[in-house]
N, C-alpha and C positions, 0 to 999 in steps of 0.2 A: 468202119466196122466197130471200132470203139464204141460210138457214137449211141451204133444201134444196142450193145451190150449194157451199155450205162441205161440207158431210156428204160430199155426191158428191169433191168433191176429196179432203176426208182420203179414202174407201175405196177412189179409185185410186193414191195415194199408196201405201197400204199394199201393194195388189196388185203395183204396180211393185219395192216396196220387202221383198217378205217373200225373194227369194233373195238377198239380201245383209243381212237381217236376222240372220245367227248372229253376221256381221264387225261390223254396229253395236253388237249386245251385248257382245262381246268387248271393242271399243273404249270402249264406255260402264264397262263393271268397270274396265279398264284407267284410266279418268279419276278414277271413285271413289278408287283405291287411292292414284294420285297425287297427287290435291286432299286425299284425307282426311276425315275428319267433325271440324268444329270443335264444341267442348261449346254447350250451352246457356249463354245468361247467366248471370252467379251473384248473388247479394243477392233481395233482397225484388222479388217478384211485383205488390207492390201501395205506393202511393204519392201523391205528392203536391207538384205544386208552383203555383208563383203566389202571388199576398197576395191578401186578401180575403178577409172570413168569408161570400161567395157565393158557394160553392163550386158547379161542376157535373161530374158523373161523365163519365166517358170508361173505355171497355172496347175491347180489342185482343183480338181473338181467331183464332186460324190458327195457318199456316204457321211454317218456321223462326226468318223474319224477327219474329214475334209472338216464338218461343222466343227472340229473342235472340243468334242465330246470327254471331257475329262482333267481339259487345261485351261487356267485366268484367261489367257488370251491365246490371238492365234499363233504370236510370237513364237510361244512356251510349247504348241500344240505339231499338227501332222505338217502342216507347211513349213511354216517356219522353221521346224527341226532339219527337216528336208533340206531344203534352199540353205538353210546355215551349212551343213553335210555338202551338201551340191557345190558353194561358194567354195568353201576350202578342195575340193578335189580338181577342180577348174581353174581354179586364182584367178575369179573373175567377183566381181561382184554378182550379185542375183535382186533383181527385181521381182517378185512376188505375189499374187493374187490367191484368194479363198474361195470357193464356191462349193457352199458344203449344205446338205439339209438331212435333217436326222430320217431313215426309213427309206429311202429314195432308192430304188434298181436301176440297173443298168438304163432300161425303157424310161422309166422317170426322171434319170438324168438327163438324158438325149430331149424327155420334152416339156419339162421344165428347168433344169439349169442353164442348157446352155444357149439357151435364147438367155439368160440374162450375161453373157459376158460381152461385154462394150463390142460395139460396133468396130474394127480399123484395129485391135488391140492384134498383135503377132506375140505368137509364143515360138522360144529355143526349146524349151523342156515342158512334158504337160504329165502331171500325174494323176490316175484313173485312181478313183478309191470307190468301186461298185463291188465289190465280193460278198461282202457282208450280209448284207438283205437279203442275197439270191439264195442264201444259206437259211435264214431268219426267217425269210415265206417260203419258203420250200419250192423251188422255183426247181422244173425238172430241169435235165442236161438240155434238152432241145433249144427250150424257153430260155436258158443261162445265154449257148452258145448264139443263138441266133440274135439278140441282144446286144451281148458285149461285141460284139463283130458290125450289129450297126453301130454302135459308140466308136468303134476305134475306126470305122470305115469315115464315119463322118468328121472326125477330129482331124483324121490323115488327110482328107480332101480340103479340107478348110484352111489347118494350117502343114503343107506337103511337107516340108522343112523341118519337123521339129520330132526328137527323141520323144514317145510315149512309154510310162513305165505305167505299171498296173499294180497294186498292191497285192500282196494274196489272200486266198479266201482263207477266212479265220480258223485258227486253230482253236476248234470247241472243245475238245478233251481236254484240253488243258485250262478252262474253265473254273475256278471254283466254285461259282456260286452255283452254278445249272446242273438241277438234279439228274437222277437215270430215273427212268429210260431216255429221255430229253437229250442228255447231252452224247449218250453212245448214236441215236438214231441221229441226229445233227451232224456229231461226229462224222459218220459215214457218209452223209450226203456234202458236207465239206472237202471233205476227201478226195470225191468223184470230181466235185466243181475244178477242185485244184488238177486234177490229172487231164480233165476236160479243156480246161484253158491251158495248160501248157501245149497239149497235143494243137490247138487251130493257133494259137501263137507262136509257134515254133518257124515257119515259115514265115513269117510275116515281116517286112523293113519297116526297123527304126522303130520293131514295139517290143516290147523287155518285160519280162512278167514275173515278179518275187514267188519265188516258191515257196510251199506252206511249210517255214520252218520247224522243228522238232519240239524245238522248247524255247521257253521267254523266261529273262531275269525275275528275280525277285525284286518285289512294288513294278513290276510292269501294267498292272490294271488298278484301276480308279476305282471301279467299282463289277470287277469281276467277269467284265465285258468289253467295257470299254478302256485304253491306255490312259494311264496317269501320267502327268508331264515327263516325268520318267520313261517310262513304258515309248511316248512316242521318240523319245531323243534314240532310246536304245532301238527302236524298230528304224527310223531313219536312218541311223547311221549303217546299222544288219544293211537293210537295204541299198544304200548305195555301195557297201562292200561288196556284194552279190553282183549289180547290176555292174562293176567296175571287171569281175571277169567275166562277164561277155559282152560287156561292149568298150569300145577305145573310144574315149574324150577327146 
């Protein structure tokens, strides 16, 4: 019922909003050109940290923030902050993998990411980073949910075994650089995505979905959008405090 109440709302949304959709696009290029595209991470895709010769795997796969969007390398960035976080709560060591590309939806990861993760590789832990885009293209609740449910349907068949956590969908109001109307209209549709994915992830084994926090430290964003080295240690670490009460290690 949810379901159909979100849906109904984005398609009056849009209908309200399609005569002054040439000025949102206008403004939306205009933000691009201004914010910029910050490169990918640089260094090694794949890694390792913690002591212990009981190692367990840990796979990142998405969005920007998977690419590393705001940090030298992937060490410094969303994985490796994670897996470093992850290590210490487990006292195991963490083996590590990146599979991130800047713009990429739930659909686009499912068919081009994850054909590239090595054939025979098994994952303990796999973190979803797809929120972002579905936010960013304006992906309605239908198109979010029926997506990220093939992502997490086929991650859980592949590898049955292994804890999925999901990042959540971003917090646009809290934004600085993204002007209004831009950031209250995103806003809202962030909002729905996050209440949307709690609600078909709620039932589901072994998949954990970060809620879309209130607020973020200061120097949490690189560039207004994306986390600065900063930003991801403090969002990692958020996150596996979250994910620690409700789920046992």
């Amino acid at each position: 019922m949810n379901l159909f109440i979100w849906q109904t709302v984005y398609l009056l949304a849009a209908l309200v909003l399609l005569p002054v959709s040439p000025f949102l696009y206008l403004q939306g290029r205009y933000v691009r050109r201004k914010v910029g595209v910050l490169p990918d991470a640089g260094g090694e895709t794949i890694g390792r940290t913690g002591t212990g010769d009981r190692e367990v795997s840990f796979l990142a796969i998405g969005e920007s923030t998977v690419a590393g969007l705001g940090a030298e390398t992937h060490e410094t960035a969303l994985t490796g902050q994670f897996a470093g976080f992850l290590s210490e709560k487990i006292g195991r060591a963490v083996r590590w993998r990146a599979i991130g590309k800047n713009g990429v939806t739930s659909r686009r990861t499912l068919n081009e990411l994850v054909p590239l993760i090595p054939e025979g590789e098994k994952y303990d832990y796999i973190l979803l980073g797809t929120c972002g885009n579905e936010v960013l293209k304006l992906s309605s609740p239908i198109k979010f949910r029926r997506w990220t449910i093939r992502l997490i349907e086929h991650m859980r068949e592949r590898y049955p075994d292994a804890q999925i956590f999901i990042t959540n969908a971003p917090v646009i109001r809290l934004s600085p650089v993204l002007p209004q109307p831009i950031r209250f209209i995103l806003g809202h549709l962030s909002a729905m995505h996050d209440k949307n994915i709690q609600e078909f992830t709620a039932g589901m084994d072994k998949v954990f979905y970060f809620h879309q926090p209130q607020s973020v430290g200061e120097g949490f964003f690189a560039d207004g959008i994306h986390p600065s080295e900063k930003g991801y240690r403090d969002w990692s670490q958020a996150m596996i405090q979250f994910f620690t009460r409700h789920y046992k290690w």
